[in-house]
Each structure stands twice: as structure tokens, then as C-alpha cells.
C-alpha angles and dihedrals in degrees: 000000000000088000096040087060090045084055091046101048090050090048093054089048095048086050088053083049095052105026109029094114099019086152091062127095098287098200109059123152117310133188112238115184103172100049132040106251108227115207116210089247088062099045087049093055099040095056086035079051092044105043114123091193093071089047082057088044095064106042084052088058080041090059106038082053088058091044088052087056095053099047097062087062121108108232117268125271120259115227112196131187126197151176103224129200094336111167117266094205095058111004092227120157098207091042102090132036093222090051108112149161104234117204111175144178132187139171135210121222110204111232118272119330095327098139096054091044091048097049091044091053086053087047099050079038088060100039090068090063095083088051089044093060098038086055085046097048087054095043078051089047094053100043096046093044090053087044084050095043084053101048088047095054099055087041085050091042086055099054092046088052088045089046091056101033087084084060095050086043090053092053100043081058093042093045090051097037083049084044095049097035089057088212104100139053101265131124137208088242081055095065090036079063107049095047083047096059094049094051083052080046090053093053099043082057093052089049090054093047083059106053094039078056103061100040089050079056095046092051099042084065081074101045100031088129091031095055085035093055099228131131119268113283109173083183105057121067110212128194127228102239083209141331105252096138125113132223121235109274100221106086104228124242110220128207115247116224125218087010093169088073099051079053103041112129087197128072120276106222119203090246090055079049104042092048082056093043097048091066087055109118090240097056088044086059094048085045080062091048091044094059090038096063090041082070099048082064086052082045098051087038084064090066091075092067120072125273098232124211134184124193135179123190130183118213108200107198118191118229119280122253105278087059102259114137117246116213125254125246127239118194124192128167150122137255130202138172117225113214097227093151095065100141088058109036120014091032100056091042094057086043087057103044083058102053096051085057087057081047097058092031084061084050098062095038082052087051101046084042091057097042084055099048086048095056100053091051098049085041085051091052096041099055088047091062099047088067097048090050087058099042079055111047092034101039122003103033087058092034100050082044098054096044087049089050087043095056094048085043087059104036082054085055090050090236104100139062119271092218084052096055084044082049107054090043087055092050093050096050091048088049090053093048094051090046082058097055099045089050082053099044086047093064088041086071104038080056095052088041096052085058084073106056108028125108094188117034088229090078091069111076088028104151129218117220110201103006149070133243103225 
């Protein structure tokens, strides 16, 4: 009995040690001397470092730019050589007077101001590729910081189960030394049920494994040079030999944009929204769009006016048979083609031109729209678990604690239920681990929020030293 107390008291004392401030942050900083640690700042810039799509983003810019030179450029001239008029009997070049050796030249003029409208309409097209990557790189920031918070829950969750999983171990001992010793109230149920809730521990744990496993693999798509240590190589695609890195173990606080509207007592109104929404990097870029197929309806508007063409030709004649010299041609004139088919042809092109400029105006309204209805469901969620954060770390994480030291406190003292004691140290673990996973889903939406909002994608995964975001 003497020894059975002995087991009891330290029990008692190693549960004080682990879960004395269970309702605290349980991932603080930790030391790890065997694996690189990789902050979710690093893992952003890396994939944001090691993205082909914004390589092919830019020599597509590249190109469009060319494009836009070229463009200006009038077509080239047409030279043309001929033998004019030569006698068919004889094939002598002095035998007749209309007999000559043409050599002509002539240049096209485009309609209207066609070349400065196309090669504005290049330049504005080239001009939404910036935009293009800067919306790209935060789309890559969101989804890698998700991929990293994930990654970091299930790591965090394992090392609460594995926290824990001594305690389990001592009463499984406890619960066998009081069984063996028939002193005590234990029964053999008792013991059944503690080695039952560490295999169901064990595979928690499994499951966890899993999961830490395969968003360690998703996120590894994104860092594959960065976790392989090369240079970057946006033409060689390199594969991640496995995925034993770790993520960082302080769960970031990130800095909340525009925080005055999450917080708002007063009603957001889609225009408030939309006038926030029309600086984002991606409606910048359909603004762009927008203006570049409004010059494609000055551009169809110009095939109503004449292509004009000039041409100048010079005829050499040989002297006539008696020796005198005949005298040699010059031709000089202009073409142009009158547009006397416009219902068919100019007409519908100009009608087309403008609706694909309707087209483009109903993607950006879809896209503001979405961006609207989005926000007011994460701010919706979000404002749901803060209040379940703060229901947790004020009332249910100390509460679940003291009733779980209260029942070993009783079972030392023979007076409480075994089961109860295996009970309240369940619900507190799964309390922890939810806690967890609301402070993890919070800055999930901070971060999605914050993609609304951002102009550099830098401004996404912004952290906050000191302070809470609300």
C-alpha cells in the first residue's frame, strides 16, 4: 500500500509538471537540434522565390512589349522587277517602243490611326502582368501559409498526445500495482480501460502522423529547391526525397489589414466594400483589361477609313532600231480600298469589339462580388471563433484542468472513480487539442482576409509582436 501511495503522490506531482497551465499557448518556442526549424515567413518566400509561373509571367510581358514595338511599325515596302511589253516574235529588247525594264516600289499606309491604337492596346496588355504576378505571389502566400498552418496543427497536436501519453502510462501502472496489490478500489475494467485509451492514443497519434505527413508533402511542391538547398532553376523540376523537415513551433500572429472593418459596429455596405476591393492587385489588373479591349473598339472604328497605298515605278527602254535613243518612263500614283460593305463587315466588327469589353466589364463586377460575399463569411467565422478562443482560454481550458486534478486528487485519496480520473484527462487533452485548432483556423482567416485586402503580397503573412489581433 506503502508503495501504491508513493505511485500516486508522484503521479499527482508529474500531472502539476505537464498540465499546470494546459489553457496556455502549448507550442511555444522549443529548441530542435536534430531538424531545421522553417518559419512560415520562410516557407512563403521561398515558394513565392521558387514559382515558375511568375518566370512565365514575365517573358510573356517580355514578349507582349516586343509585340507593342513592332506594331508601331509601318509594313514594309514592296520592291518589284519586270520585263514589260518585250516582243514575242523575236524577243528583242530594242525592237519595240513599248518594250521596258520596270523597277517599282510601293508602301502601304494602315487606316486611320491603327498602328498607334494597336501598340497602345500591347502596351496597356503588358502593363497587367505586374499586377498579374503580385495577385499570384498572394494567392502563393495563402495557399502556402494554410499548407504550413496545417502542417503545424497536426505537428503541435503530437506533441500534446505525446505530452500526455507519460500520464496515461503511469496510470495504467497505478491502476495495475493498486489491481495486483487488492487493496485498493481498482478493478480489473479499470486496467482494460487504461490500456484501451493509450492504443486509441496510439492511433490518434497515427492519424496525426499522417496528416503531418501529407501537408509536409503538399508544401514541399512549393519548396522542393529551397528544402533541397540549390540555386533557383525555373526550368528544372526537382523532386523532395522525403518530407523530414519541421515546421517552426510558435504559432505566428499575423497582422490583420483593414482591422477597423472586422471590427466595424456599424453595417458594411458593398460600396464601402467594392472602393476597398478596386485597389486589389487583381482588379487592377481587369481595370487594365478593361481599357485594353476599349481600344480594340477604337481599333475596329479605324476600318471604316481607307487603307492608303503609294507606289512609283521606273520603265528603262533601249534605243530603236536605227540607234536613237527612246526615252525612259517614270510612274507614280495611289490605291485605296473604299469600305462599301459596312453592315457586314466593319459594323459587326465594331459590335464585337464592344461586347467583349461587356464581357470583361461582368468579369471584374463577378470578381468584386465574390470578393464581397467571401468577406462577410470569413468575417462571420472569424468572429465566431474568437469567441470560442475566449470561451476556451478564460472558462473551459481551466475548468476542464481543475476538475481532471480534482479527480486524481480524489482517486489518491481512495475516495473517486478510476474511469473518472482516465476521463477528465481525455477531455482535457481533447480540449487542448481543439484550442489548438481554433487558434490555427483563426490565423487562417486573418490570412484569407488579409487577400483581400493586400496591394503587395508581402502584406499577407505580416506578423504582430506584443499584441492581438481581435
Amino acid at each position: 500500500m506503502t508503495k501504491l501511495k508513493y505511485a500516486l503522490i508522484s503521479l499527482s506531482f508529474l500531472s502539476n509538471i505537464l498540465l499546470a497551465q494546459p489553457y496556455q499557448e502549448p507550442y511555444r518556442e522549443l529548441e530542435d537540434k536534430t531538424t531545421a526549424l522553417l518559419s512560415l515567413e520562410q516557407a512563403v518566400i521561398a515558394a513565392q522565390s521558387n514559382d515558375p509561373w511568375l518566370v512565365g509571367n514575365r517573358h510573356s510581358q517580355d514578349a507582349i512589349e516586343s509585340m507593342s514595338v513592332a506594331a508601331g511599325t509601318l509594313p514594309d515596302p514592296k520592291i518589284s522587277l519586270g520585263l514589260a511589253n518585250i516582243a514575242a516574235d523575236s524577243f528583242d529588247f530594242g525592237q519595240e517602243a513599248m518594250t521596258q525594264f520596270k523597277v517599282g516600289v510601293s508602301q502601304m499606309f494602315p487606316r486611320g490611326d491603327s498602328l498607334a491604337i494597336k501598340q497602345q492596346q500591347l502596351k496597356l496588355q503588358a502593363s497587367q502582368f505586374p499586377y498579374l504576378r503580385e495577385d499570384r505571389k498572394a494567392r502563393v502566400a495563402v495557399i502556402v501559409a494554410k499548407l504550413w498552418l496545417d502542417a503545424f496543427e497536426a505537428q503541435e497536436s503530437i506533441a500534446l498526445i505525446e505530452n500526455d501519453r507519460a500520464l496515461f502510462e503511469q496510470l495504467a501502472d497505478i491502476a495495475q500495482a493498486s489491481y495486483s496489490s487488492t487493496v485498493g478500489k481498482t478493478r480489473q475494467q479499470d486496467i482494460i480501460r487504461a490500456q484501451l485509451e493509450l492504443t486509441r492514443l496510439d492511433d490518434r497519434l497515427s492519424k496525426l502522423k499522417q496528416k503531418q505527413e501529407i501537408s509536409q508533402k503538399r508544401l514541399s511542391e512549393w519548396l522542393s529547391e529551397y528544402l533541397n538547398g540549390r540555386t533557383q532553376d525555373q526550368t528544372t523540376v526537382t523532386a523532395i526525397s522525403d518530407s523530414s523537415f519541421l515546421v517552426a513551433r510558435l504559432l505566428p500572429n499575423i497582422a490583420m489589414l483593414e482591422q477597423g472593418l472586422f471590427t466595424s459596429k456599424t453595417d458594411i455596405t458593398p460600396q464601402m466594400l467594392s472602393s476597398y476591393f478596386s485597389k486589389h492587385p487583381a482588379v487592377n489588373a481587369l481595370n487594365l483589361k478593361i481599357r485594353t479591349v476599349e481600344e480594340g473598339i477604337k481599333l475596329a472604328k479605324q476600318k471604316y477609313k481607307p487603307e492608303w497605298g503609294v507606289n512609283a515605278s521606273y520603265g528603262y527602254r533601249d534605243t530603236n532600231p536605227l540607234g536613237i535613243d527612246r526615252s525612259d518612263l517614270f510612274s507614280i500614283g495611289v490605291s485605296f480600298d473604299l469600305p462599301l460593305f459596312a453592315s457586314n463587315r466593319q459594323d459587326k466588327q465594331v459590335q464585337s469589339a464592344v461586347s467583349r469589353t461587356s464581357a470583361v466589364k461582368t468579369e471584374k463586377w463577378l470578381l468584386i462580388r465574390r470578393f464581397i460575399a467571401s468577406f462577410e463569411a470569413i468575417r462571420s467565422q472569424l468572429l465566431r471563433l474568437n469567441e470560442r478562443q475566449n470561451l476556451y482560454q478564460e472558462r473551459l481550458l481551466p475548468q476542464m484542468h481543475d476538475q481532471a486534478e480534482a479527480s486524481l486528487t480524489a482517486y489518491t485519496n481512495d475516495d473517486g472513480d478510476f474511469s473518472e480520473v482516465v476521463r477528465s484527462r481525455i477531455a482535457e487533452l481533447n480540449a487542448s487539442i481543439d484550442s489548438l485548432g481554433i487558434n490555427v483556423q483563426r490565423q487562417k482567416s486573418i490570412i484569407q482576409l488579409n487577400y483581400f485586402f493586400m496591394r503587395y503580397a508581402n502584406e499577407i503573412v505580416r506578423q504582430v509582436f506584443g499584441e492581438k489581433n481581435e
